[in-house]
ROGU-617425 format. One record per residue: residue in one letter; x, y, z of N, C-alpha, C, O, CB in turn. Coordinates in steps of 0.001 Angstrom, whole numbers, padded with zeros to 6 digits, always signed. Each point is the difference from the previous one (the first is absolute). Glycine has a CB too. Layout:
<nodes>
AXYZXYZXYZXYZXYZ ...
</nodes>
This chain:
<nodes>
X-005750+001743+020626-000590+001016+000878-001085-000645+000860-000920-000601-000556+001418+002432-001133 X-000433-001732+003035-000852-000219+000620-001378+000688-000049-000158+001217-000105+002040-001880+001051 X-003062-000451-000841-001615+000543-000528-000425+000741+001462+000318-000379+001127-001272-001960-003116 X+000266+003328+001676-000484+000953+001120-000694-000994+000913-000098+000377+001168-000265+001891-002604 X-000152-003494+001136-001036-000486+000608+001113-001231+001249-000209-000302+001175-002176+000774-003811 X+003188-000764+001962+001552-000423+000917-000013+000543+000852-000053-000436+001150+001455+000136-002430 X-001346+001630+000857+001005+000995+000848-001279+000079+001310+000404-000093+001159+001419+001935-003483 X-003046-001703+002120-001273+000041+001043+000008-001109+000633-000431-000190+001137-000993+001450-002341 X+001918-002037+000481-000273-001643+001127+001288-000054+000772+000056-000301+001192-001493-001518-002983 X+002352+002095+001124+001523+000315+001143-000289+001321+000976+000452+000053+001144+001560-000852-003223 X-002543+001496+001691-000309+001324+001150-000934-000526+001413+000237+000288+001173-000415+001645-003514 X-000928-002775+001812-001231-000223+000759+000914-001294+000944-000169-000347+001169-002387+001132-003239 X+003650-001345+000932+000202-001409+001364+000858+000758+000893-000233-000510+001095+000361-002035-002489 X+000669+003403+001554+001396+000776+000382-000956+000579+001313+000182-000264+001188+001620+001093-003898 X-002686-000112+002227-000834+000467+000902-000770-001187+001080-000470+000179+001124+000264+001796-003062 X+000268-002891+001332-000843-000781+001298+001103-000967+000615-000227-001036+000625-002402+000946-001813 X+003573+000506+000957+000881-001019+001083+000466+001383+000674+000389-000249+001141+000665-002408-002552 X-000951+004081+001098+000805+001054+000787-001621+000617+000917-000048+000895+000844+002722-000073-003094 X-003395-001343+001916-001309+000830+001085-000628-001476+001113-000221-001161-000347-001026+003455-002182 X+001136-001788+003616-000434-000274+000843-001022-001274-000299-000936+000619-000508+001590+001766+001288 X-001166-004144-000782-000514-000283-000363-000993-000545+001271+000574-000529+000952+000990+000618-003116 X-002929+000023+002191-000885-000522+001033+000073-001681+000388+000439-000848-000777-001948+002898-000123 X+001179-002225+001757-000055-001093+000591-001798-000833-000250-001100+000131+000536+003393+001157+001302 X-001917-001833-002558-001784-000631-000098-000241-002035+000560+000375-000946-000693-000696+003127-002252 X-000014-002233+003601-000009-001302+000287-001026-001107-000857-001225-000068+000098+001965+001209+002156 X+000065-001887-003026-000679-000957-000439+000329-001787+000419+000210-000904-000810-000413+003032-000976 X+000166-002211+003060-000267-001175+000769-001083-000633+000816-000921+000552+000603+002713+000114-000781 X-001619-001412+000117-001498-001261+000428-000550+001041+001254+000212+001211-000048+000964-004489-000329 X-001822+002699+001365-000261+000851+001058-000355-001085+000719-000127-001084-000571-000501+003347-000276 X+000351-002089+002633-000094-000285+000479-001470-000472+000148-000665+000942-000433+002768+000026+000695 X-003271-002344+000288-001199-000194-000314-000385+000199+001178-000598-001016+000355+000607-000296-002166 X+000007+002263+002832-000227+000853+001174+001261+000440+001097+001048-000608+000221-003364-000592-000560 X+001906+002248+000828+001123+001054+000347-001214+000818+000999-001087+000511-000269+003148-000273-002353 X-001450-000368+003603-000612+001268+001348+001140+001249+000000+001132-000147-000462-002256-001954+002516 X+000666+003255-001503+000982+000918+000642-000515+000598+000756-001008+000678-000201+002178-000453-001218 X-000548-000357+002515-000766+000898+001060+000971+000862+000944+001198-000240-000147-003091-001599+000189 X+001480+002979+001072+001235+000571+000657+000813-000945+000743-000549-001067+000275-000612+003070-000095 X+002066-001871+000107+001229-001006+000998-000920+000083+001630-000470+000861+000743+003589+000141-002207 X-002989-002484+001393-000491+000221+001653+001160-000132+001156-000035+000118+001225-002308-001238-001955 X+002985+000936+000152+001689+000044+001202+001188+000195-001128-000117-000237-001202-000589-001981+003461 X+001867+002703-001583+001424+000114-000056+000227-001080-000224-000629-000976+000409+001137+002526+000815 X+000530-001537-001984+001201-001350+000100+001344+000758+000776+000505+001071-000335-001239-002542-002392 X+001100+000694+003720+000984+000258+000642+001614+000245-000644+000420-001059-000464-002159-000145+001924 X+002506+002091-001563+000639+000347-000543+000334+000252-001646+001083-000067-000581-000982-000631+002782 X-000866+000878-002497-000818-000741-001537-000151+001621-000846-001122+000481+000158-000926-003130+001111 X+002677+003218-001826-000566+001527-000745-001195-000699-001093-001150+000391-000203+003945+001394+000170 X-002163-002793-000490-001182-000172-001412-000621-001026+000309-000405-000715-000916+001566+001475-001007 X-001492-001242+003712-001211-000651+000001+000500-001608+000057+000940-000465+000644-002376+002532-002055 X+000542-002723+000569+000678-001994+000014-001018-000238-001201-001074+000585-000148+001631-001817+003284 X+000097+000068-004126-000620+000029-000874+000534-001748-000181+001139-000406+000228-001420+003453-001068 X-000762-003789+000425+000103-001321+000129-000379-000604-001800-001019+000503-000473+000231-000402+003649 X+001354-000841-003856-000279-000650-001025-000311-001430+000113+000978-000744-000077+000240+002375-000795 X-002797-002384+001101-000476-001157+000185-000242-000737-001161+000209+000512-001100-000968+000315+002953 X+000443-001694-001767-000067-001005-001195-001187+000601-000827-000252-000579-001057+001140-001711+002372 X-001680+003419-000959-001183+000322-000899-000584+001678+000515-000994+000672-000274+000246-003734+000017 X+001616+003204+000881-000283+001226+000797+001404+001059+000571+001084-000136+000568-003323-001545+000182 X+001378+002772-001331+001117+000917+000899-000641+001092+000952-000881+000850-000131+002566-001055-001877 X-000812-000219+003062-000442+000796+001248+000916+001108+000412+001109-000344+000406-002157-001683+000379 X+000733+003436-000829+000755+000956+000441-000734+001197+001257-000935+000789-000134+002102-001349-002487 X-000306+000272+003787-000322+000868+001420+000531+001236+000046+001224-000025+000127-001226-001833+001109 X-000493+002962-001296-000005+001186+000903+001441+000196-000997+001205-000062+000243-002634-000321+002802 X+000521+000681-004420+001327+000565-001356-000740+001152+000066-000972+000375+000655+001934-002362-002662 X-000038+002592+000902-000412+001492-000667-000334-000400-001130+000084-001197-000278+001335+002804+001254 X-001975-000472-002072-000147-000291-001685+001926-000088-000646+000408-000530-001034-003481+002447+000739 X+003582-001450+000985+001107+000620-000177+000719-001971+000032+000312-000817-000866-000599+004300+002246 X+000263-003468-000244+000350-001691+000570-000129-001132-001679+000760-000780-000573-002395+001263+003842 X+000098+000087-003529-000538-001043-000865+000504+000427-001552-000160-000802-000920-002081+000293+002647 X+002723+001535-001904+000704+000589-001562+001337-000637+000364+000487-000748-000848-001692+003431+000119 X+002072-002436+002222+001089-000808-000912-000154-001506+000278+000975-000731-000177+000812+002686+000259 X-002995-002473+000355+000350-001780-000025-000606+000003-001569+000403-000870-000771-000898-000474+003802 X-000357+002216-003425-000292-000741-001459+000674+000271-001060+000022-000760-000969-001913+000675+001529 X+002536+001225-000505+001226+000740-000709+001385-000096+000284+000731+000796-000590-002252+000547+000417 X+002111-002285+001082+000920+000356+000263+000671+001301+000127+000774+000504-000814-001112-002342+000210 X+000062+002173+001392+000502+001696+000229+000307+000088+001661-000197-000885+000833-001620+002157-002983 X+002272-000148+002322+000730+001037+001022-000882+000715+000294-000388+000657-000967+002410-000519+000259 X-002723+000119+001932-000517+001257+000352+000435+001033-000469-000861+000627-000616+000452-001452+002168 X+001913+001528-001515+000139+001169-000700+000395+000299-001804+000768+000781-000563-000191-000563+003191 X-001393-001117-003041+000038-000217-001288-001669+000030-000049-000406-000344-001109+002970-001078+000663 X-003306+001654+001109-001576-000149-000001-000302+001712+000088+000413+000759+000877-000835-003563+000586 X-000298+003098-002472-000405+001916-000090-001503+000260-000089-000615+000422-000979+002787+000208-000551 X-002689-000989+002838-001540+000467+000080-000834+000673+001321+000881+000117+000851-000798-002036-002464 X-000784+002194+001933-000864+000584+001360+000798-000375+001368+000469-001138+000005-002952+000728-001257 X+002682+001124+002300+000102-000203+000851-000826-001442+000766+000533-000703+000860+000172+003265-001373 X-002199-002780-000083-000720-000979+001231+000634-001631-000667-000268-001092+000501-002667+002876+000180 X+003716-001583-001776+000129-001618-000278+001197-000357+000758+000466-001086-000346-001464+000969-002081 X+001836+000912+003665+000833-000851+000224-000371+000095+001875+000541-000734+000827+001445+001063-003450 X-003217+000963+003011-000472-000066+001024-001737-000948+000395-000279-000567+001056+002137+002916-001277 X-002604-002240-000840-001075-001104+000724+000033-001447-000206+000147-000178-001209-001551+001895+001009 X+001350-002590+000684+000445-001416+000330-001162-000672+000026-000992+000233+000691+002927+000227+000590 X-001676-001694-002435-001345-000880-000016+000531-001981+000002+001007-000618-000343-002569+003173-001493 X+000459-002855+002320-000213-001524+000104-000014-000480-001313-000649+000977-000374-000646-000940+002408 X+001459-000768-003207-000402-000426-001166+000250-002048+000140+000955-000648+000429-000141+003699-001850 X-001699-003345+001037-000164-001577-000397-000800-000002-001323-001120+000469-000206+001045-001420+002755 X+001191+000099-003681-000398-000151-001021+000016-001552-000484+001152-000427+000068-000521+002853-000264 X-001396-003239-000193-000334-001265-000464+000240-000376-001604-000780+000224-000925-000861+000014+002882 X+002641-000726-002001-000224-000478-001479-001024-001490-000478-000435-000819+000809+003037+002022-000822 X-002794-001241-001392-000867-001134-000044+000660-001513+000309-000743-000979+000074-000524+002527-001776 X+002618-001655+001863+001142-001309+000227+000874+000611+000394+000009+001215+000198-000327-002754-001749 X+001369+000611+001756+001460+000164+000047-000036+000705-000544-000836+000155-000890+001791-001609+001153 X+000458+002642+000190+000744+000756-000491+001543+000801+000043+000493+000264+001097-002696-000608-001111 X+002447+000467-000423+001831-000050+000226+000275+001396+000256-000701+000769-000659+001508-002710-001105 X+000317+002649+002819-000042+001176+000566-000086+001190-000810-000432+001122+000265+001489-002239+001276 X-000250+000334-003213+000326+001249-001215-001620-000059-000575-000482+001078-000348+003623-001535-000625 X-003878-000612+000881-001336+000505-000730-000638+000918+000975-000504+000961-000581+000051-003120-000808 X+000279+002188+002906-000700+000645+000870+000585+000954-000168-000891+000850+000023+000139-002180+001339 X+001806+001911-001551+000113+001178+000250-000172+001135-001155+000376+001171-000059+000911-002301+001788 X-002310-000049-002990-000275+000908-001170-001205+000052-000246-000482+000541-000996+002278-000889+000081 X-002652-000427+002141-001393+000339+000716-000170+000927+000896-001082+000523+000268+000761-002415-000523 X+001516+002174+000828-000188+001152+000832+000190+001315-000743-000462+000959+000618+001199-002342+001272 X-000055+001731-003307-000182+000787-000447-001572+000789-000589-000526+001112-000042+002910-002227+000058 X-002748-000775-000531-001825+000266-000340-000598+000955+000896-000509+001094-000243+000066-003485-000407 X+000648+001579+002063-000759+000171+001124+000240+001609+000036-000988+000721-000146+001238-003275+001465 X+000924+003091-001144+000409+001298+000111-000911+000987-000799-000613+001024+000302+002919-001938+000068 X-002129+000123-001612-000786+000964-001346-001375-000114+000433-000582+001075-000144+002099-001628-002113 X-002013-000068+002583-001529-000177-000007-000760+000406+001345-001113+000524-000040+001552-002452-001596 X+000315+001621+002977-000464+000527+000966+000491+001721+000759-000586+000682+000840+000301-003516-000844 X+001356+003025-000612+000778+001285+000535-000307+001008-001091+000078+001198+000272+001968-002420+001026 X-002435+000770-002673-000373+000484-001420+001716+000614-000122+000157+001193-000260-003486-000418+000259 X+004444-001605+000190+001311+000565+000258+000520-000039-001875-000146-000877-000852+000701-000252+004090 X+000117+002600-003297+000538-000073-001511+001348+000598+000066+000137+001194+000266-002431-000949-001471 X+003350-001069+000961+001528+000835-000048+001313-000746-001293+000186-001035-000641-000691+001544+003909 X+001018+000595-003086+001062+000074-001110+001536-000332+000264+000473-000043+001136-002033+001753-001902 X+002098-001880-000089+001861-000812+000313+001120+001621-000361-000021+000156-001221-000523-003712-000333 X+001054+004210+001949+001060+000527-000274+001212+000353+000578+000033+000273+001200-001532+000034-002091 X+002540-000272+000180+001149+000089+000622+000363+001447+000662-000106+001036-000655+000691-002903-000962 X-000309+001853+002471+000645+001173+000587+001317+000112+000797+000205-000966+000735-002373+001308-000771 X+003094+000621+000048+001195+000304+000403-000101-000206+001841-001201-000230-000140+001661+002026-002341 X-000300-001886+003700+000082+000235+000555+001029-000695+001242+000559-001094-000071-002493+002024-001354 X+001981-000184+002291+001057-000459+001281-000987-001747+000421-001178-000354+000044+002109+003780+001376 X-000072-003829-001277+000235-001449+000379+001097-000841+000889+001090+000524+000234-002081-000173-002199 X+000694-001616+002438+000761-000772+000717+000580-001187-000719-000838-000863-000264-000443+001692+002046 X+002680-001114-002214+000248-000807-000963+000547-001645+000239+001159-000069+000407-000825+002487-001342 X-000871-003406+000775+000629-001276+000841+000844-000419-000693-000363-000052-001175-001300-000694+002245 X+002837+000348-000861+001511-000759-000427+000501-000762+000587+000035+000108+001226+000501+001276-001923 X+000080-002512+000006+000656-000905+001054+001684+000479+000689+000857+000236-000852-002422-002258-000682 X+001886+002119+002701+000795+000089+000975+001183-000326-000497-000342-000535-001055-001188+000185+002588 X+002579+000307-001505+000979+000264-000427+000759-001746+000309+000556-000680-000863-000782+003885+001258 X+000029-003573+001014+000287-001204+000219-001000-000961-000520+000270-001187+000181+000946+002024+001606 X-002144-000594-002300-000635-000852-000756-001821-000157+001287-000109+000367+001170+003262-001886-002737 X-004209+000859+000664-001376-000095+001270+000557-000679+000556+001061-000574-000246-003173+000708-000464 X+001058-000165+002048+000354-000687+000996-001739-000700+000253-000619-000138+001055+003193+001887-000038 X-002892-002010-002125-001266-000897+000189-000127-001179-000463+000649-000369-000980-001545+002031+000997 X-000111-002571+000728-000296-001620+000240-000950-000243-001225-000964+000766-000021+001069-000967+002898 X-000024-000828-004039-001158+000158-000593-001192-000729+000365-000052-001165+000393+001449+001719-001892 X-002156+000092+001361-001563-000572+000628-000056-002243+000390+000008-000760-000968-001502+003558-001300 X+001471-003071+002973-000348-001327+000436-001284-000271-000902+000106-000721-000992+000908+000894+003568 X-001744+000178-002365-001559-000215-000809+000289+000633-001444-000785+000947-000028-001026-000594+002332 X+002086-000355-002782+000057+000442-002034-000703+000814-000653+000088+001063-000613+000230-002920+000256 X-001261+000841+000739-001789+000413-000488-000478+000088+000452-001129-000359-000332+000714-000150-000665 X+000606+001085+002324-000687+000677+000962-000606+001183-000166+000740+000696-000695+000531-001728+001731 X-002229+001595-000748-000820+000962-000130+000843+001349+001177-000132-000003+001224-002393-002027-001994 X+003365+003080-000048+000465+001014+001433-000659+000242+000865-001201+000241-000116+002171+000747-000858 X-000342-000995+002041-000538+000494+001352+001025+001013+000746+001201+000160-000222-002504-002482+000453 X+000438+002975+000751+000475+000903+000207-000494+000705+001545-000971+000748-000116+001274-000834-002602 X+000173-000045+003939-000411+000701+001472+000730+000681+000317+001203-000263-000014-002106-001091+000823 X+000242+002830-000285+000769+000857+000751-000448-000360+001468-001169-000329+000203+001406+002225-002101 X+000972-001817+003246-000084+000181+000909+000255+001589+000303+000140+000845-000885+000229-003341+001040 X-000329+002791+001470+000154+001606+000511+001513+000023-000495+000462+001056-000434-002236-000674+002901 X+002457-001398-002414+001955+000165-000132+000674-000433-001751+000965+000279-000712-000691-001460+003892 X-001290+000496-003207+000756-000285-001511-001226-000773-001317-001151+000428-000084+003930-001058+001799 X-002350-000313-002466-000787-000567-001063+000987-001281-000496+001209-000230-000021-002546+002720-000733 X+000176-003137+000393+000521-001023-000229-000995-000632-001521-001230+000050-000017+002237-000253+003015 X-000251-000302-004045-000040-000840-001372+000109-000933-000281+000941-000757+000237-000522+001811-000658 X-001813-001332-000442+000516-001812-000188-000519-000012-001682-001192+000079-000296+000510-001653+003333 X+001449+001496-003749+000353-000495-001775-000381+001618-000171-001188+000203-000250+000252-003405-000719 X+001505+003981+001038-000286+001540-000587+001194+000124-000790+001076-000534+000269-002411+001758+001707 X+001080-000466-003003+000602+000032-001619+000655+001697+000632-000890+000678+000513-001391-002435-002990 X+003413+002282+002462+000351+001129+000092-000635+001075-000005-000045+000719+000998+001282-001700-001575 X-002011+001355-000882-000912+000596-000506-001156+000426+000557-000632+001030-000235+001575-001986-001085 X-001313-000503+002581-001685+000494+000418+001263+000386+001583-000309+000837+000849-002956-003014-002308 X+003798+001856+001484+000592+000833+001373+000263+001312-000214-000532+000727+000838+001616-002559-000053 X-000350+002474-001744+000089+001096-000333-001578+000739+000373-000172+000812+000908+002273-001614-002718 X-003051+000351+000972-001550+000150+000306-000123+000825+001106-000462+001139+000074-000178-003301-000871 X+001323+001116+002027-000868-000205+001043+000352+001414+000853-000772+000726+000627+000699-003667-000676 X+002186+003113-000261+000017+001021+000582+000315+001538-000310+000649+000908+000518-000419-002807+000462 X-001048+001700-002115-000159+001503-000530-001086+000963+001034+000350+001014+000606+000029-002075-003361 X-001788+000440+002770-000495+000333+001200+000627+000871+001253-000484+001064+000385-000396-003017-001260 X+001713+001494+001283+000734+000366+001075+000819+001228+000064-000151+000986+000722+000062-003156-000561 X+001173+001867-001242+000626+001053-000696-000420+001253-000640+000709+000962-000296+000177-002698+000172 X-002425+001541-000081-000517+001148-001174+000565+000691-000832+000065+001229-000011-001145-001005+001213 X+001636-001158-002144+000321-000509-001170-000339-001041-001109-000750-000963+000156+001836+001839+001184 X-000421-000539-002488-000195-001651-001108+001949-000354+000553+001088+000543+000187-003441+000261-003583 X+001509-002316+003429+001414-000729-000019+000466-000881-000950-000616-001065+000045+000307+001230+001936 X+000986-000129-002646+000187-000705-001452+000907-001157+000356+001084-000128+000570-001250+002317-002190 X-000558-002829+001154+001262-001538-000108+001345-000422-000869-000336-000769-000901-001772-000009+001283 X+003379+001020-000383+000508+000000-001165+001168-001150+000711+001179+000296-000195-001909+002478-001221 X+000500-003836+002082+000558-000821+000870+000090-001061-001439+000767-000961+000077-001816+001617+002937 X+000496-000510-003906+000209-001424-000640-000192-001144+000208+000208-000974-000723+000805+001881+000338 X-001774-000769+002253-000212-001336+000282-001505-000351-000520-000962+000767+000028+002698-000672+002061 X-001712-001503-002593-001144-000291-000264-000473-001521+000352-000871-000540-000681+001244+002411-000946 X+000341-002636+002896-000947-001029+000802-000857+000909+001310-000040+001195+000292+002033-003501-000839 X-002717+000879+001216+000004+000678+001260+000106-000448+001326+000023-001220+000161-001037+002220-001445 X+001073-000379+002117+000801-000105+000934-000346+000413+001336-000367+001138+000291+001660-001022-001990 X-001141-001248+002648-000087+000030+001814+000886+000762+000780+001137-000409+000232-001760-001725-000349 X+000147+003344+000598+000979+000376+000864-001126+001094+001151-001177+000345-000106+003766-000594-002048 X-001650+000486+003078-000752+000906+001375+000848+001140-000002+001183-000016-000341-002004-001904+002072 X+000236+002822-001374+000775+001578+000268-000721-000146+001648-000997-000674+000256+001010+002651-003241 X+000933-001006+004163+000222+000099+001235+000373+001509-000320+001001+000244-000673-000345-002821+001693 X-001520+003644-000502+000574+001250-000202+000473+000563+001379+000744+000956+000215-002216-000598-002298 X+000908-001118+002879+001065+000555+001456+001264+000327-000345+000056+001218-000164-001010-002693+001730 X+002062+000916-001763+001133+000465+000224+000278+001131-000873+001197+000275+000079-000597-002366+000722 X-001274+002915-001663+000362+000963-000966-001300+001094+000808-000284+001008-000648+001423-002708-002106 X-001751+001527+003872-001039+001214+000474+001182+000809+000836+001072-000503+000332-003851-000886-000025 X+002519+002229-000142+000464+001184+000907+000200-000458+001384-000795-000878+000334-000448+002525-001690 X+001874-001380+002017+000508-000902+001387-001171+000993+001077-000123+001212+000174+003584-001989-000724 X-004080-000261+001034-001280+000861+001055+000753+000505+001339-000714+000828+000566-001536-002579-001274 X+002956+001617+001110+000930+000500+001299+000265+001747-000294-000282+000822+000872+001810-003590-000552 X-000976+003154-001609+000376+000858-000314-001171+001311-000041+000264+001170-000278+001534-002927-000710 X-003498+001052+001438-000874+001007-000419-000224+001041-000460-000433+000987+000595+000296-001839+000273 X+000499+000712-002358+000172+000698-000980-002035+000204-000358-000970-000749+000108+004230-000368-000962 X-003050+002490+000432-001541-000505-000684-000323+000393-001116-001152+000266-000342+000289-000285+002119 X+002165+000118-002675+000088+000245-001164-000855-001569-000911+000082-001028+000672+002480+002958+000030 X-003072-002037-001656-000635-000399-000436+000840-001063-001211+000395+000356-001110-002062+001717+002139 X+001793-003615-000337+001162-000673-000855-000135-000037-001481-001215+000014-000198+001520-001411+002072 X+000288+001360-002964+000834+000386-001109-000640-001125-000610+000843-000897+000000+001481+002140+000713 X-003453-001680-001267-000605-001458-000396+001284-000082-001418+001120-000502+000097-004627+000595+000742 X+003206+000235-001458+001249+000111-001191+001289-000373-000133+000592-000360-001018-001601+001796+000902 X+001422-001315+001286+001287-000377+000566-000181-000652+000634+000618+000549+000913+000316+000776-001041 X-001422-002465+000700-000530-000794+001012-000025-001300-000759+000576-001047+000294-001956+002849+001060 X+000387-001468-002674-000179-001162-000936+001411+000083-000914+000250-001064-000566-003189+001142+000495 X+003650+000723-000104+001147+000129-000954+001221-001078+000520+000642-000761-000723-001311+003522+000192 X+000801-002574+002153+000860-001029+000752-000226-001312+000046+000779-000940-000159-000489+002498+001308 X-001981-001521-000803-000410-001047+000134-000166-001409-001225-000075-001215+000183-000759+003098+001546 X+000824-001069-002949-000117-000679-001327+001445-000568-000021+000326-001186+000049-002188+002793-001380 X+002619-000567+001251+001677-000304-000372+000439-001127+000873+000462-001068-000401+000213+003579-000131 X-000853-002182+001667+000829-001270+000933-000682-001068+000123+000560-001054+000301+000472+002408+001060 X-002440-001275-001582-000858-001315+000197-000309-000730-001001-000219-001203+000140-000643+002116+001386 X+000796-000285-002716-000492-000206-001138+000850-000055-001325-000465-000341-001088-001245+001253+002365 X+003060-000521-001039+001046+000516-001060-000504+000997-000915+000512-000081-001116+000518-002030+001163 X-002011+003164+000122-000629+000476-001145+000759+001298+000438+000460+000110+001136-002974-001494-001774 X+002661+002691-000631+000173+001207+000062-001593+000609-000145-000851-000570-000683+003529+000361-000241 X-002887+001264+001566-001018+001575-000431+000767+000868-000161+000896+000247+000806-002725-000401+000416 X+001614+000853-002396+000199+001425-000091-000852+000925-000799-000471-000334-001088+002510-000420+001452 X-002198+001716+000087-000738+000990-000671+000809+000760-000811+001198+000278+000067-002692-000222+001593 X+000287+000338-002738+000264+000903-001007-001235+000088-001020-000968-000654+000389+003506+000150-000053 X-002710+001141-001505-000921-000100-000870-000174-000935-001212+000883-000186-000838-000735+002132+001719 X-001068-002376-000893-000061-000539-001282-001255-000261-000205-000761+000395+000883+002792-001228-000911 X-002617+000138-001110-001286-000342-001108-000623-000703+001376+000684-000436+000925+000273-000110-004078 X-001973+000538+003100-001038-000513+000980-001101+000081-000755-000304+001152-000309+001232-000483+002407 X-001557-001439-002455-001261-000558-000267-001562+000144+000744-000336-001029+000585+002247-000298-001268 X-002623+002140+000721-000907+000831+000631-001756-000662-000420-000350-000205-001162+002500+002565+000967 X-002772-002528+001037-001017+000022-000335-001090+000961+000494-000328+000092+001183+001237-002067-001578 X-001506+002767-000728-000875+001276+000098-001371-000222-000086-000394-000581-001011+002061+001770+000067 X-002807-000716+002126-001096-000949+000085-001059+001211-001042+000061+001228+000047+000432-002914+002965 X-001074+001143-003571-000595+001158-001055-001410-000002+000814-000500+001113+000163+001786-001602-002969 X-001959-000591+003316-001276-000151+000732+000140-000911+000653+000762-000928-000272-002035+001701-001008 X+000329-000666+002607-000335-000634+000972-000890+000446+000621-000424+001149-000122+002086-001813+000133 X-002145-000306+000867-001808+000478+000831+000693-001446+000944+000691-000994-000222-003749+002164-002090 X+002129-000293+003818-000133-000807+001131-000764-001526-000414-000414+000111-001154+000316+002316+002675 X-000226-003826-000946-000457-000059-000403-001150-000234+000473+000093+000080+001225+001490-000149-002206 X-003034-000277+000550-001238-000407+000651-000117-001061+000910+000694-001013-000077-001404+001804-001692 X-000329-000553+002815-000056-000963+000893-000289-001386-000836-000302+000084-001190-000475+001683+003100 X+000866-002912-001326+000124-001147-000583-001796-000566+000340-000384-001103-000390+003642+000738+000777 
</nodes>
C-alpha cells in the first residue's frame, strides 16, 4: 500500500509540472548597461538592429517585446503582456566584463530584463491557430551557409530580405511578426543556411490599381514554396506562450 506521504509527494510533483511555472533568472549579468528612448528608426527594421560584439551588446530602436524574444527565444505572438512593450522603443548598450559568446549574452539580457524592467513571466502551453513550416514536397531548395560559424544575419530591403547562416527556426522567428501569428518550425531542418527572398514577383500587379490591401500570408506562402522549397499551413496546435506576471517602464539611466 502506498504511504499517504508518497501519495503527497506524487500529488505536489504532478502539480508542478501541470501549473504554470515562473521564469526567474539566475545568470551572470552584464558589468554596465544604459537604456535610454530610441533616438532614430531603423529603416525597414520592425524590431529595430541588434549587434553581438566581442564584449558588448548593442540594440537600436527595439521594443521590451524585441528584447523577450532575443533572450527567450520567442515569437511576438507567443509574448502576453501590456500594450507599451511592443509600442515604446529604446536604445540599450550593455558591457560585459570580457569576451562573450552570443548564447551567454543573451542570458545577461535576461538579468538585465529582471533587474532593469523589474520584468517577471511564466512558460505555458496553449492551444491556438498558427502557421506551420514543412518541407515542400520536391524537397528545400536551400544553400547551406558558406560561413558555418557564422553568427546569423539578416536585412530587410523595401522588396525583399536577404540571410546569411540562419537556422530555419530563427527565420520562422522573423516572420511571424508579419503574419500575426506563432510560426512553428517542423521543417526538421537543422543546419544553416544562405539564401535571398525577392517578393516582387508574388505583389499584386500595380497597373491593375487595385486598392485592395495585398494578402501578406499568401505572398510569403508562394514566396517560401518556390524560393525556398518550404510548405505554410495553418491550423491549430500547442504553442508555447509566455505570460508577463510584472513589469515597470524602466528608469532613466
Amino acid at each position: 500500500m502506498v504511504g499517504k506521504s508518497r501519495i503527497v509527494s506524487l500529488t505536489l510533483w504532478l502539480a508542478g509540472l501541470l501549473c504554470p511555472q515562473p521564469l526567474v533568472s539566475q545568470h551572470s549579468s552584464f558589468a554596465v548597461a544604459t537604456i535610454r528612448p530610441s533616438a532614430a528608426a531603423v529603416p525597414f527594421e520592425h524590431d529595430g538592429k541588434t549587434e553581438f560584439l566581442a564584449d558588448t551588446l548593442r540594440m537600436q530602436d527595439v521594443t521590451l517585446s524585441t528584447c523577450i524574444k532575443l533572450a527567450y527565444h520567442a515569437q511576438d505572438r507567443q509574448i502576453a503582456g501590456p500594450d507599451w512593450i511592443r509600442n515604446d522603443r529604446f536604445d540599450i548598450t550593455a558591457k560585459s566584463d570580457g569576451p562573450a559568446e552570443e548564447k551567454e549574452m543573451k542570458q545577461m539580457l535576461q538579468t538585465l530584463l529582471s533587474d532593469r524592467f523589474h520584468l517577471s513571466l511564466h512558460r505555458e502551453q496553449k492551444e491556438m491557430k498558427a502557421l506551420v513550416l514543412t518541407v515542400a514536397a520536391g524537397g528545400p531548395k536551400l544553400n547551406p551557409a558558406k560561413a558555418l560559424e557564422g553568427k546569423p544575419l539578416r536585412q530587410n530591403s523595401a522588396t525583399g530580405t536577404i540571410a546569411k547562416s540562419m537556422p530555419i527556426g530563427e527565420f520562422a522567428d522573423f516572420i511571424s511578426d508579419p503574419l500575426g501569428m506563432p510560426v512553428v518550425d517542423r521543417t526538421g531542418l537543422t543546419g544553416k543556411y544562405d539564401f535571398a527572398i525577392d517578393f516582387t514577383p508574388y505583389l499584386p500587379d500595380p497597373s491593375k490599381n487595385t486598392d485592395a490591401r495585398p494578402d501578406t500570408t499568401a505572398i510569403l506562402k508562394a514566396a517560401l514554396h518556390d524560393e525556398l522549397g518550404l510548405n505554410m499551413e495553418g491550423g491549430r496546435t500547442q504553442v508555447e506562450v509566455f505570460t508577463i506576471d510584472h513589469v515597470e517602464k524602466p528608469s532613466e539611466n
